[in-house]
N, C-alpha and C positions, 0 to 999 in steps of 0.2 A: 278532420274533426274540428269542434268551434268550442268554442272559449267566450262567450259574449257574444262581443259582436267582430270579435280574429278568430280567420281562420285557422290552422298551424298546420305543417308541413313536416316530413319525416324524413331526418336528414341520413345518411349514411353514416356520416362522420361525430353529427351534436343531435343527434334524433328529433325530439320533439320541437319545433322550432317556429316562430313567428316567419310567415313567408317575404319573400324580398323580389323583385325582380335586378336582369339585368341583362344587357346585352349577351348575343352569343361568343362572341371574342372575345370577353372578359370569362370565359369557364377554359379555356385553354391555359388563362395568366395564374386564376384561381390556383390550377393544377401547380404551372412553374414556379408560384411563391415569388412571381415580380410581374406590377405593370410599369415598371419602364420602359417599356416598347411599344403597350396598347396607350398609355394615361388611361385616366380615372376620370370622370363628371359623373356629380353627385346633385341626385334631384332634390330640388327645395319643396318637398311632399308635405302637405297640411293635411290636418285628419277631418277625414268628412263627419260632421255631425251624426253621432253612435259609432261612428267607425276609424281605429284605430291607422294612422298613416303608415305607408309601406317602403318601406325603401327602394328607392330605383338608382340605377345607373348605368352607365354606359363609356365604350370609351371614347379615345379623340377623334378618331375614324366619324367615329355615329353622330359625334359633336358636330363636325365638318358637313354633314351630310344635313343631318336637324338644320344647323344656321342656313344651308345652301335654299331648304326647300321651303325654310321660313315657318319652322315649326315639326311638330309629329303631324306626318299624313302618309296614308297609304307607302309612297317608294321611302321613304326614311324610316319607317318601321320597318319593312320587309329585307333592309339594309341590316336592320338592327336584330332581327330575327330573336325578341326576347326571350328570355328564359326564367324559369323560375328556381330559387336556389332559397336557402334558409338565411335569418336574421345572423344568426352566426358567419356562414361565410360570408354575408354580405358584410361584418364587421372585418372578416379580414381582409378583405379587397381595402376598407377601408384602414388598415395598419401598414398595407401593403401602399396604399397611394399617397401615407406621409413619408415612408422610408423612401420614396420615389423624389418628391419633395425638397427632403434633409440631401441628399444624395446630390441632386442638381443645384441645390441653392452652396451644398460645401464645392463641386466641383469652379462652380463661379467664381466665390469668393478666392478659391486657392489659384485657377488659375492669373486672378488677378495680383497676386503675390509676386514681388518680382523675382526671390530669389526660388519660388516651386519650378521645376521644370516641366514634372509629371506627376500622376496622378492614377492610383490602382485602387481601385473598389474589391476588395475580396471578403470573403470569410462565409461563415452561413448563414446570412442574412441575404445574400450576395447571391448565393448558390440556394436562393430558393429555398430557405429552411429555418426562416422568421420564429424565433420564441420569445415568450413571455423575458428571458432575463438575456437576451440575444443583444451585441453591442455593433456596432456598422466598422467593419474594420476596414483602413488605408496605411498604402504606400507612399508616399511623397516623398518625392525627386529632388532634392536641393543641390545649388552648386554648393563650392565652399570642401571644407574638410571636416563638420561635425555632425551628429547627431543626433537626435531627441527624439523625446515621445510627448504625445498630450492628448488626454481625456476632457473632451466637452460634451454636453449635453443640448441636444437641439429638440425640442416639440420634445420633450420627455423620453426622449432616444440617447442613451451612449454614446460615444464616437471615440475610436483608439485611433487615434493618428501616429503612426512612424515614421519619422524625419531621417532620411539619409542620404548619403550621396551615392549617386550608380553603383560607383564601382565598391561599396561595400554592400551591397543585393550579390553584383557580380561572387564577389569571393565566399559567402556563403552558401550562393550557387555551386562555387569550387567546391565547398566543406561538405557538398551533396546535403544540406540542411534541408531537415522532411518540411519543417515548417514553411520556410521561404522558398522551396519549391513549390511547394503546392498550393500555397498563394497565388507566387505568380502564373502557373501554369492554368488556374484553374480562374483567375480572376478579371477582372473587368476594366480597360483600360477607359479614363475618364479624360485623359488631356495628356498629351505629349509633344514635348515644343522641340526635343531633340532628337526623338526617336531612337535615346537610350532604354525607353521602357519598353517598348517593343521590343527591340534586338533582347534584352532581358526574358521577356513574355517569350518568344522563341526557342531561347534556349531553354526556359523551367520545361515546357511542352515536349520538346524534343528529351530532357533526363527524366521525367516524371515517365512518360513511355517507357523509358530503356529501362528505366530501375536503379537504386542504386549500387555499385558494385561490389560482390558479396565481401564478407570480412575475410582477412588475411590468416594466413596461421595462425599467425601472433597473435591477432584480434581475439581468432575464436580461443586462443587458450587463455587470452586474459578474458573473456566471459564466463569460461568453464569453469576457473578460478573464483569469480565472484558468485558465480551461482551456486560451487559448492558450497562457498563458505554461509551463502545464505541460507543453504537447506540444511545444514548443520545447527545451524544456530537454531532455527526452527525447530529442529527434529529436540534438541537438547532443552528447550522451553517447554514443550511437550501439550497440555491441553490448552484449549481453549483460553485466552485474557489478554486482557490490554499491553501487553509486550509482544505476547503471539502473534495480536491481531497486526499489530506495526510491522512485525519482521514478512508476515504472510501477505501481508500488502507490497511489500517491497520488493520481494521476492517474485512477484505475480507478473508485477511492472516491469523491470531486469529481465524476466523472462521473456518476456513478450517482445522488448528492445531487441534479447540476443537473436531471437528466433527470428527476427527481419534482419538484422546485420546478416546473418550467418546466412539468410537464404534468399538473401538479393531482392526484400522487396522494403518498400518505405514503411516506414513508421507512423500507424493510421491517425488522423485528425482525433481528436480527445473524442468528439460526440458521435464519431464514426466508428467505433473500434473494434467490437464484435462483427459490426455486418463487413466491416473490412478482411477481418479475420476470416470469414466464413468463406468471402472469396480466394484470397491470397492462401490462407493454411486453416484448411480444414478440420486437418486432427487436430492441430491446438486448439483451433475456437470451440467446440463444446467444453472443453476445458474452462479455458477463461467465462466465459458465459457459466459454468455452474458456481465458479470459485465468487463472479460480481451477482449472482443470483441469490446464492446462499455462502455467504463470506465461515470460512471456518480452515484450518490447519492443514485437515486431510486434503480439502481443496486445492488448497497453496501448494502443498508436497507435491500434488497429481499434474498440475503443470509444471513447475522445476523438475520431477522427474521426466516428463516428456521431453524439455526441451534439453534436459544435459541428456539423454538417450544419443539424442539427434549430434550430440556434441562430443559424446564419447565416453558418457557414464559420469560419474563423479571422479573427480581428481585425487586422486592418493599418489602419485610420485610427478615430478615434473622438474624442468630445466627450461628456463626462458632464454633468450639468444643473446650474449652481451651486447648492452650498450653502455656511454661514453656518461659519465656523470657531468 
């Protein structure tokens, strides 16, 4: 349909849409939510008098090819094989090729640092899953014995930086941490001068596989313990309100913890939670998914019942195993 003198185009994802073109190896990156692999060039498009300019682009590959044959002709377009795609994705290719940008200009700077060793791009920006309030998270490798965090802002981008040394990665690696497991396991190595990030990257990969390993007795009877006492307190609050809703929230969360403790699998990424769920424990995630759906009491109860089920009901008599004060 037309609009003046634009066309518009019907997108799957943003429907109505001003049209864009763009090479065909940039709808592969489109998908992965990264050109770091293709790059991005962005055409300097002027609008033809009545007629609104379009955006084009392409990646480095087509770039190569364009400068070789001395412009667009016949074999450099047929390299480029364009496509058409909406004004929308065409802006995220373009959020997608300053994160690429911030990405390569921090690995520079840091490996120019003398005291970084190494350098780990992770999080979901990383993994392909760019949002609007989304921060660029890293690892860095210091020598030394301390370390820090620091928040910068690059091209109107976040940046969470974590400073540390190996072997405190290592020992959290030990503590089977879902967090810094699945960082490294899943993340992007950007520079390593001693090839302790690797050896690290190897081993999250290798436990993130196995899983962590389930809770002990003791473990699961000090969750059985807290979970009673949370469904208690719940139960005793009784309707609906701003006490309920705290305890049904905490209760939800605890649940969810013991239910991966006790059954051997990680502790899902915050904005992964439910689809983790669905895969990993199925009878819980309809649960949790009605409880963050429609937040309310009986909700909260329906998972703390499920998972102290699994745990051995609720706790009315018990004896923990001495230990040494």
């Amino acid at each position: 349909m037309e609009d003046g003198a634009r066309d518009w185009v019907e997108c799957a994802t943003h429907g109505a849409q001003a049209p864009a073109f763009v090479c065909v190896h940039l709808i592969p990156a489109l998908h992965a939510g990264t050109v770091r692999h293709t790059g991005f060039v962005e055409a300097d498009v002027q609008p033809d008098e009545g007629h609104a300019a379009e955006s084009c682009g392409w990646c480095e590959t087509c770039e190569t090819v364009r400068a070789q044959e001395g412009g667009w002709n016949d074999r450099s377009e047929q390299h480029a094989q364009v496509k058409l795609v909406c004004e929308a994705c065409f802006e995220r290719l373009r959020q997608l090729a300053c994160v690429a940008s911030v990405v390569a200009a921090l690995a520079v700077e840091l490996e120019r640092t003398p005291r970084a060793l190494a350098a780990l791009f992770f999080g979901s920006a990383q993994r392909g899953r760019l949002e609007a309030h989304s921060d660029l998270d890293f690892y860095v490798l210091v020598d030394g014995d301390e370390r820090w965090r620091e928040g910068r802002m690059r091209d109107d981008l976040p940046l969470e930086l974590s400073f540390s040394p190996a072997r405190y990665l290592a020992q959290r690696l030990r503590e089977h941490s879902p967090v810094v497991a699945h960082a490294l396991a899943t993340g992007e190595i950007l520079f390593d001068r001693t090839g302790e990030l690797a050896a690290l990257v190897s081993e999250a990969r290798r436990l993130w596989a196995a899983g962590p390993p389930p809770a002990s007795d003791a473990e699961r009877l000090r969750w059985r313990f807290r979970l009673t006492d949370l469904f208690h307190d719940l139960c005793d609050l009784g309707s609906d309100g701003p006490d309920a809703a705290a305890v049904a929230a905490l209760l939800v969360q605890r649940a969810v913890e013991a239910a991966c403790a006790c059954r051997g699998t990680w502790l899902p990424p915050r904005k992964q939670m439910v689809e983790a769920l669905h895969r990993d424990q199925p009878e819980l995630a309809p649960l949790v998914e009605r409880y963050y759906t429609a937040p309310g009491v009986a909700a909260a109860l329906s998972v703390g019942e499920h998972v102290l089920d699994d745990l051995g009901g609720l706790l009315v008599e018990y004896r923990t195993e001495p230990s040494k004060c």
